[in-house]
C-alpha positions in Angstrom: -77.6 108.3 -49.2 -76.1 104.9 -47.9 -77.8 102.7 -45.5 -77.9 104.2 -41.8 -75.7 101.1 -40.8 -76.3 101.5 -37.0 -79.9 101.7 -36.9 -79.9 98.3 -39.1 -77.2 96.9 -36.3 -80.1 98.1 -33.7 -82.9 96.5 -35.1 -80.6 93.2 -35.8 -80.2 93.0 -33.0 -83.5 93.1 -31.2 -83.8 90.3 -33.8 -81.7 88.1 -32.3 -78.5 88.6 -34.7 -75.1 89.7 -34.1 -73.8 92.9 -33.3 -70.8 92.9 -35.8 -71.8 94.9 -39.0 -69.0 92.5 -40.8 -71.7 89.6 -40.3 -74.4 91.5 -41.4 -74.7 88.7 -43.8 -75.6 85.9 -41.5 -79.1 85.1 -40.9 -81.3 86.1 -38.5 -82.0 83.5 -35.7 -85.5 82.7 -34.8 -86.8 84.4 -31.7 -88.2 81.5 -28.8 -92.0 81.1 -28.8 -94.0 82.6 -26.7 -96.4 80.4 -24.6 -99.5 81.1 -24.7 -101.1 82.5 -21.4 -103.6 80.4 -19.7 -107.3 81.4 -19.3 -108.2 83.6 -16.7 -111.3 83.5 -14.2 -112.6 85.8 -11.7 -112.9 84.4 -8.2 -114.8 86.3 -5.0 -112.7 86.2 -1.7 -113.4 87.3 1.9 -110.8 88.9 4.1 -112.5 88.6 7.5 -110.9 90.2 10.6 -111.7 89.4 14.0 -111.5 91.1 17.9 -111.2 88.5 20.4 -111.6 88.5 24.1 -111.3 85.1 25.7 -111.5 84.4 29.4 -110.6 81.5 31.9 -112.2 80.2 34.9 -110.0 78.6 37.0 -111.7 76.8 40.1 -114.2 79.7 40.4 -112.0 82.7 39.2 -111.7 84.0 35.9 -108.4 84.7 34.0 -108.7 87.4 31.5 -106.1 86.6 28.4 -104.2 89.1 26.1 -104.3 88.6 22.6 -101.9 87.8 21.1 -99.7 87.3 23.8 -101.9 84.9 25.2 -103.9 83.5 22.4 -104.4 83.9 18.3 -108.4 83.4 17.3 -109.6 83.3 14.0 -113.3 82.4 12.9 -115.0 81.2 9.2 -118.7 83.0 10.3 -119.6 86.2 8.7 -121.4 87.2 12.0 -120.4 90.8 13.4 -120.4 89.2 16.9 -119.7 85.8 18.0 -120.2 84.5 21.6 -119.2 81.6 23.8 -120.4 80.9 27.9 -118.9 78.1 30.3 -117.4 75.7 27.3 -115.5 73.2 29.6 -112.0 72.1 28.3 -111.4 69.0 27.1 -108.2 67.6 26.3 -108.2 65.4 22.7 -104.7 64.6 22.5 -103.2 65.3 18.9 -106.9 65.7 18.0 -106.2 63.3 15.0 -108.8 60.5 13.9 -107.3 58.0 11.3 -108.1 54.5 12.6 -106.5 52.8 9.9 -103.1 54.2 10.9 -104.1 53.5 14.7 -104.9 56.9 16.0 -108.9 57.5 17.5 -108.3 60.8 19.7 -112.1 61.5 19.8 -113.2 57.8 20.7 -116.3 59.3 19.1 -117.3 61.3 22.1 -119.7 64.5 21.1 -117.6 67.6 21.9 -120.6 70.0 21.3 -120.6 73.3 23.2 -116.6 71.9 24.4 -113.5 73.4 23.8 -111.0 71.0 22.6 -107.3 71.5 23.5 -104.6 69.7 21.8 -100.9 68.9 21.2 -99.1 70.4 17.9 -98.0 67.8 15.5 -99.0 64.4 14.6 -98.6 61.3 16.7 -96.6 58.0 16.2 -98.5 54.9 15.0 -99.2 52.8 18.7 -97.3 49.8 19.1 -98.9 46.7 18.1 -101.0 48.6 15.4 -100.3 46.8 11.9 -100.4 49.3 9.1 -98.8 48.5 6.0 -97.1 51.1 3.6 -99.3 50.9 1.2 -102.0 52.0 3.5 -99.5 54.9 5.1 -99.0 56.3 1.6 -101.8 56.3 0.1 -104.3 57.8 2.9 -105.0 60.9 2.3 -104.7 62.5 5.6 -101.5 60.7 6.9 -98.6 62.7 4.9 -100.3 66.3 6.9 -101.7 64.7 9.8 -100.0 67.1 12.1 -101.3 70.2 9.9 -103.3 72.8 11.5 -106.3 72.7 9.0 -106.7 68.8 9.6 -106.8 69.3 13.5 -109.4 72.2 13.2 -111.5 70.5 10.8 -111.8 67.2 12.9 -112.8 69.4 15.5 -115.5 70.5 14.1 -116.8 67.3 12.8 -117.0 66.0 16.2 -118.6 69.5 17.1 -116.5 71.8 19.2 -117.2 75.1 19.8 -113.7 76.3 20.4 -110.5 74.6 19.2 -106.8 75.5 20.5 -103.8 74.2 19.8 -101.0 74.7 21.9 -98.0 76.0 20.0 -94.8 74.3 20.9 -92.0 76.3 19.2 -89.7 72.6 18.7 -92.4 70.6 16.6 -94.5 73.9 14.7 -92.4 75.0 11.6 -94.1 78.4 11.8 -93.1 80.6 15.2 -95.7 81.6 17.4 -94.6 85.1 16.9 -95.3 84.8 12.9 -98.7 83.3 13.4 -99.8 86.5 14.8 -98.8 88.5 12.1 -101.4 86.4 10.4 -104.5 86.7 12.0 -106.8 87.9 8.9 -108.9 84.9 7.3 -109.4 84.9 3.8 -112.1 82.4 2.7 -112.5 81.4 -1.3 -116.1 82.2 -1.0 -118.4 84.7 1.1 -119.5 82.5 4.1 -119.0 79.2 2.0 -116.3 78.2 4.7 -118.5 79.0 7.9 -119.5 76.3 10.3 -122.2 75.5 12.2 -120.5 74.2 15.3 -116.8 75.7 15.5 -117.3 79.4 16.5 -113.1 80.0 16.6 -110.0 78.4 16.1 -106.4 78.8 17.0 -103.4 78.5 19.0 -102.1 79.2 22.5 -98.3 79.3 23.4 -97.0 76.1 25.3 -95.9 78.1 28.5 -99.2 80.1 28.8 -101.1 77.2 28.5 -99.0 75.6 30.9 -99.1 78.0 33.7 -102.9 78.0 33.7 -103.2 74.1 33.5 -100.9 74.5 36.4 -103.1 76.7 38.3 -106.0 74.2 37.6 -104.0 71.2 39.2 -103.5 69.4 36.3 -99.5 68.8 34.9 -99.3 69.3 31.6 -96.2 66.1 30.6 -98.4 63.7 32.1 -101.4 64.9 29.2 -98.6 64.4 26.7 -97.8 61.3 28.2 -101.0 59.8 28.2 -101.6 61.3 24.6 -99.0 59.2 23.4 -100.9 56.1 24.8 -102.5 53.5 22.3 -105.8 53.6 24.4 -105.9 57.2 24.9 -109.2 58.9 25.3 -110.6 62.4 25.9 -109.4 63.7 29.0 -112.2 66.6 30.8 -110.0 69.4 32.5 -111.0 71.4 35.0 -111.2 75.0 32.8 -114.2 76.6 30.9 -114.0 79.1 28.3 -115.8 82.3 27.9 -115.8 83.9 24.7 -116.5 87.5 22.8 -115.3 87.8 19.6 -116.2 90.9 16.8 -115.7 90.8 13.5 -115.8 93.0 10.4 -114.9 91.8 6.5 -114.4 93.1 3.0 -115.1 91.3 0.0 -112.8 91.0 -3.2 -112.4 89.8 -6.7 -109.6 88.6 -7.9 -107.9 86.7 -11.3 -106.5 83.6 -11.0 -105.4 81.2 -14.0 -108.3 78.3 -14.7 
């Protein structure tokens, strides 16, 4: 029997070659390299999901909020319930603390047992404040200054119990709508994350949070005004917090490249 000319034609081809049997004659092209894959390594992760009810008192009445209409909590502890009593408000302004580019929200004024409200974004460097470009560039905390994580973890480190940023849909690049599709945390390590200060962290729509400053007597473009200040400093607002949160997590393991 002859050669079975269109299985050699298949197999040519799977080889790289041509698929005319005329040119069965040329050679064979070498087939690409394959990189090699990297190492793998197992890592432990948390998804921890939390129930949040978050009052208001508002010159001697108490304001019950919606979530997440009204408010998007999330929390690093592994503890099945968290609570919070009569945290008074306290306005921080961007709630940024970079001297060297100008900006000292804190004024290093303890905000244990407070919870901290501030604007989304970063600020502008103050007028009058020398910074070269050297020093804007090569901070580390300058390029994402207006980043979420940066503003919650300065929060913490000045001790708040409760921070809240208020979401203003013109400066956030993520809706307020998205963020509470999003209201799982997922930490890299079980309870390596949690903190012994912060109980929650999150976000409160502009106009909500505007309404309720209203109610207190307090007008909310004159706290963005004085946030924009050079000597600005934390403001006290007439508002306490009272908090319940429950929460309830699942660990994992999961591969991830080296």
């Amino acid at each position: 029997m002859g050669p079975n000319i269109p299985f050699i034609i298949a197999v040519f081809l799977l080889l790289g070659g041509c698929a005319d049997s005329n040119r069965l004659q040329q050679p064979v092209q070498a087939l690409p390299s394959v990189p090699i894959a990297p190492p793998l390594r197992r890592v432990s992760l948390v998804v921890l999901h939390s129930e949040a009810a978050l009052q208001l008192l508002i010159k001697n009445r108490k304001v019950t909020l919606q979530s997440p209409e009204d408010f998007i909590l999330q929390t690093r502890r592994l503890e099945k319930t968290l609570s919070l009593a009569n945290s008074d408000w306290v306005f921080v302004g961007y709630g940024v603390t970079v001297p060297a580019l100008g900006w000292d929200n804190y004024q290093n004024r303890d905000m244990h047992g407070k919870t901290v409200v501030m604007l989304a974004g970063a600020p502008s460097i103050p007028d009058g404040t020398e910074v070269s470009s050297q020093v804007l560039l090569r901070h580390p905390v300058a390029p994402n200054l207006g980043h979420w994580r940066i503003k919650f973890d300065n929060a913490e480190r000045h001790g708040a119990a409760l921070a809240i940023i208020v979401h203003d849909p013109r400066i956030e690049s993520v809706g307020y709508d998205s963020l509470s599709e999003f209201q799982d945390m997922v930490m890299a390590a079980p309870g390596q994350e949690a903190s012994e200060t912060l109980i929650a962290f999150g976000w409160m729509p502009e106009a909500r949070a505007v309404n309720w400053l209203k109610r207190a007597g307090i007008r909310w473009d004159s706290l963005k005004l004085r946030a924009a200040m050079a000597n600005f400093s934390p403001i006290d607002l007439p508002i306490q917090s009272q908090l319940q949160m429950a929460n309830r997590w699942r660990e994992m393991d999961v591969t991830v490249p080296q």
